[in-house]
N, C-alpha and C positions, 0 to 999 in steps of 0.2 A: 504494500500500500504506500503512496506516496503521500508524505507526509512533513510538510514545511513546518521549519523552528519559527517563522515568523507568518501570520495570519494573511490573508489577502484583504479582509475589512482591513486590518491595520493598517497596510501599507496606502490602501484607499483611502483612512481619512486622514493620515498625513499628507496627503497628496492635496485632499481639502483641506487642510489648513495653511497651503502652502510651503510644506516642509520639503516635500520634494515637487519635482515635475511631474506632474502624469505624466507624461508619455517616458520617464525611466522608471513608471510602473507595469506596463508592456510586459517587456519579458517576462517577470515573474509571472504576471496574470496568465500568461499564454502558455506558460511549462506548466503551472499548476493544472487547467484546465485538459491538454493533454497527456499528463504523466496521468490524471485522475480513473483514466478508460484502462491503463496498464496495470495501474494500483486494482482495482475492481477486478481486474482479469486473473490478477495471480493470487490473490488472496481466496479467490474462489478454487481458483486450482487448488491451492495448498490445504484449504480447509476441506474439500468437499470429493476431489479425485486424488486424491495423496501423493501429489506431487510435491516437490520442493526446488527453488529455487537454483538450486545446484541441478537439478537433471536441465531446467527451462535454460537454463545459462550455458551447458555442458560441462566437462573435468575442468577441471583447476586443479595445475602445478607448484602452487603456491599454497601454505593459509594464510596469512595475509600481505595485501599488495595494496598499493597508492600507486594511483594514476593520475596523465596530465590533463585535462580536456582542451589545453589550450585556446582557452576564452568560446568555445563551441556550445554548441545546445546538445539537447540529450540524444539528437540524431549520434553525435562525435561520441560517448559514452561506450564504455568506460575512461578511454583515449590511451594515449602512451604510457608504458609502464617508465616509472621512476625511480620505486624503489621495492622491493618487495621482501621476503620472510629471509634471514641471516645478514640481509646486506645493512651495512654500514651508514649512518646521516648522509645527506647529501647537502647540494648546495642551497637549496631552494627550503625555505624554514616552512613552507607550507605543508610542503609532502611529509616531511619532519614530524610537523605537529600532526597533521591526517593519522600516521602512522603511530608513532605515541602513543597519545589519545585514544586511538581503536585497541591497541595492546595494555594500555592500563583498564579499560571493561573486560576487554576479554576475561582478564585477570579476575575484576572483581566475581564477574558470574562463575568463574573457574570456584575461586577459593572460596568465596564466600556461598556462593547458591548453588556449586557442582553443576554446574552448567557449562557445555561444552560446545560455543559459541553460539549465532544467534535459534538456529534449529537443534537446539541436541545433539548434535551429531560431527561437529566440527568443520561445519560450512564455512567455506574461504570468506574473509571480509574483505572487500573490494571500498574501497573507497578514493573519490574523485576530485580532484579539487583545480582550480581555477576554470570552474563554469560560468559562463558567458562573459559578460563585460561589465566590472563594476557589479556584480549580481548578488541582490542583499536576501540572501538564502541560504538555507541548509535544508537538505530531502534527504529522504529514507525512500528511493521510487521500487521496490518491493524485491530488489535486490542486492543493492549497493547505500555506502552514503555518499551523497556529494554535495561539493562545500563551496557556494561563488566567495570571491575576494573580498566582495561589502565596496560600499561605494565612499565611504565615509562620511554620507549622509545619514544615513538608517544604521549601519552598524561600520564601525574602525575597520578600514584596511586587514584581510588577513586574519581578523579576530575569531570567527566560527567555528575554522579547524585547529585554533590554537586552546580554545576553550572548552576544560574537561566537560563540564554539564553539557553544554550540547551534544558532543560527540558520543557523551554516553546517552542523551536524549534520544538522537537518531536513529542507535544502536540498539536501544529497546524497541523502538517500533519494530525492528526486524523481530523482535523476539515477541511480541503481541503478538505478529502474524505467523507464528507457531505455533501459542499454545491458544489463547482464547479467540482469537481472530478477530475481536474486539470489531465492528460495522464501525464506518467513519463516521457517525451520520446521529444525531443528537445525544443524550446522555452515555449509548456506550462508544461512541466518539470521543467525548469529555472524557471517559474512561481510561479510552487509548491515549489521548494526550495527557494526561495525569499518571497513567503509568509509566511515560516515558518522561514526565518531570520525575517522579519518585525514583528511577533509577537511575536519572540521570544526575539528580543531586546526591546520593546515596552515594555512585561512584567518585565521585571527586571529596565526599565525606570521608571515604575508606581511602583513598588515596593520599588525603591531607592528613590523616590519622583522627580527626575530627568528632568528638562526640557532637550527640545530638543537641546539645545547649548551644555550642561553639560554634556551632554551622550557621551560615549567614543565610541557609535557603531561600538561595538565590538562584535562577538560572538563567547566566548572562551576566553576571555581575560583568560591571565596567568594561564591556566592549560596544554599548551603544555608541551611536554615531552623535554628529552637532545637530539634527535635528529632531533623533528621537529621545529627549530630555528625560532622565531617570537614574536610578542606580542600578538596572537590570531587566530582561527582557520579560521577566513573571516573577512575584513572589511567593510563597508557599505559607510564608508563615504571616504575610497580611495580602493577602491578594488584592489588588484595584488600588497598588500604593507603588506599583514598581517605574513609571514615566506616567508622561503627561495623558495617554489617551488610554490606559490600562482599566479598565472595566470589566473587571472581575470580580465576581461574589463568591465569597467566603461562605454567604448562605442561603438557604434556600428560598426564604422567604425575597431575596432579591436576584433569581435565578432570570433566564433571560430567555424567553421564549420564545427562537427564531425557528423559521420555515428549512429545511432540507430541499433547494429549488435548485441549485446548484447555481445562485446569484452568490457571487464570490462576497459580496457586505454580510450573507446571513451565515458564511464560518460553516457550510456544513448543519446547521442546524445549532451554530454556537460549541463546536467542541472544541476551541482554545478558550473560549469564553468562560464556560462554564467549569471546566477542569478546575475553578479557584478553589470549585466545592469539594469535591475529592483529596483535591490537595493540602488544603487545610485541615480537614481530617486524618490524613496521613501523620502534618505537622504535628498535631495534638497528640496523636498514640506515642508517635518516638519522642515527645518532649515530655509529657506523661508519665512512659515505661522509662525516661534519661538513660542514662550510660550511650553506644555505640546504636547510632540507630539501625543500621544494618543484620544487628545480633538476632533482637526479634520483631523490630517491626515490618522490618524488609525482609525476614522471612516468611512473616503472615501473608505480606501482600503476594509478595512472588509465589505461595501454596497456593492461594487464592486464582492468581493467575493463572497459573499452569496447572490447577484440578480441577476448579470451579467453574469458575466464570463463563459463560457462551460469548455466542458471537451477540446476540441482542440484549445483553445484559443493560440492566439501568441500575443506579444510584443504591436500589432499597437493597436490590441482589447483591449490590456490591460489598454493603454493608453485613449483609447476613453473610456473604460468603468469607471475608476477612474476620467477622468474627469466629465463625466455624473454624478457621486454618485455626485464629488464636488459639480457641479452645484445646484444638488437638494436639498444636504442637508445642504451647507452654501454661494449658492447663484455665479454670474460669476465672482468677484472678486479670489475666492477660486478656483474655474473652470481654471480660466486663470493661477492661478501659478502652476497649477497640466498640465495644458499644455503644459508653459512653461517650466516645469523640465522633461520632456518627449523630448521635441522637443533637448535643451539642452546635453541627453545622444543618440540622432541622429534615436533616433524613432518618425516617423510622425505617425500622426491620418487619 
């Protein structure tokens, strides 16, 4: 499934308020809208003929590889190999950080969740970076990730593939589209993009050695651009506080209920939008259970993901089913505060 770190409403009403130019909204509008018929295509395969992205792609030589697209569209995709599995930095800090960044998740789903990359099974990560021109995005297009430059409008030069939460953000969509298949398209859309905020601040948590107090969950911290004003692209621990157009609810009661029309302003049906709620939830069980948030609350969620959850799953499912993980796998003390951060952001079970 294709899946942008940055919304197409957002980039549109910065466009109305004159932060950027429309027409260097273009591009993005036009990869999102066409990656969306590939995303749809393979996530069905993989959910429903049990296939996987490695047979649709064929062998790979490598587990993991950075490639160049050299300012191309996703016709040019993956592009020229740069650097791949034992070789050495190169010159280009992009492919560097690409490659990094994909190896420190790997890592984290390795040791922390026995997870052997994004399908179970040790599917090559491919990941792509210098997409199109100035290209203020990051996608997960239902096999690969790929990273544009940032225009340094919307987001710094260089910043997306250098920045752990994203790269770990992108790299869990690959992994929703294994285990729960999560539908892009209203609350389990917010599901999917809350699940890949959750692991994607989680990894740069376990990487920084970070308990859950000290974590600044944030994802994006300080790589916005001069025109999108903020301290980060979403916040977890106050949602609709991260920049100036950030509209996201924390809770139910101020949930935001858009059409699935496939008019780029309605998000899908709002699933960056509404993710605040999920995520917030999340925030409260690991600040709640404190110590290492990874230990148990990112094991509840990840059991939840990968037993429970379906592909239409909503909010109230989600809640009962992360409690259920709690319950089983650290007993109804850990159950009860996974319910009560639920009940809290004004979803019942």
């Amino acid at each position: 499934m294709t899946c942008f770190i940055l919304p197409a409403h957002l980039l549109i009403e910065l466009a109305e308020t004159g932060g950027v130019d429309i027409r260097d909204t273009i591009p993005t509008l036009l990869a999102s809208a066409s990656l969306r018929v590939q995303r749809d295509t393979l996530t069905e395969a993989i959910q429903f003929l049990d296939l996987n992205a490695g047979q649709l792609r064929g062998p790979a030589s490598e587990f993991k590889a950075v490639h160049d697209v050299q300012g191309g569209d996703e016709r040019a995709l993956p592009g020229v190999m740069r650097r791949k599995e034992g070789d050495g930095p190169v010159g280009d800090p992009a492919v560097n950080d690409a490659f990094d960044n994909a190896d420190r998740t790997y890592d984290f789903y390795r040791d922390v969740l026995g997870r052997h990359s994004v399908d179970g099974n040790g599917l090559k990560l491919v990941s792509s970076v210098h997409f199109g021109r100035g290209f203020d995005n990051a996608f997960w297009d239902g096999t690969q990730m790929v990273y544009g430059d940032g225009s340094g409008k919307v987001f710094q030069s260089g910043a997306l593939a250098r920045d752990l939460s994203v790269v770990g953000h992108e790299i869990t969509h690959g992994v929703v589209q294994y285990t729960a298949g999560l539908r892009y398209r209203k609350q389990s859309g917010a599901l999917n993009e809350s699940m890949a905020d959750v692991f994607g601040s989680l990894v740069k948590q376990y990487a920084l050695g970070q308990s859950a107090d000290q974590a600044d969950w944030l994802i994006g911290a300080g790589i916005l651009g001069t025109q999108l004003q903020g301290v980060a692209l979403r916040s977890m621990k106050d949602p609709g506080t991260a920049h100036q157009l950030d509209r996201q609810p924390a809770h139910m009661r101020s949930y935001v209920d858009l059409p699935d029309d496939g008019n780029p302003r309605n998000d899908n049906g709002g699933v960056h939008i509404n993710s605040g709620i999920p995520n917030k939830a999340f925030h409260l069980v690991a600040t709640r259970l404190g110590g290492n948030a990874w230990e148990r609350a990112g094991k509840v969620w990840y059991d939840a993901l990968a037993t429970k959850l379906r592909v239409n799953s909503n909010f109230a499912e989600a809640a009962a089913a992360t409690t259920a993980s709690a319950h089983a796998l650290f007993g109804s003390a850990v159950a009860d505060v996974v319910r009560s951060a639920w009940n809290d952001v004004g979803v019942d079970q």
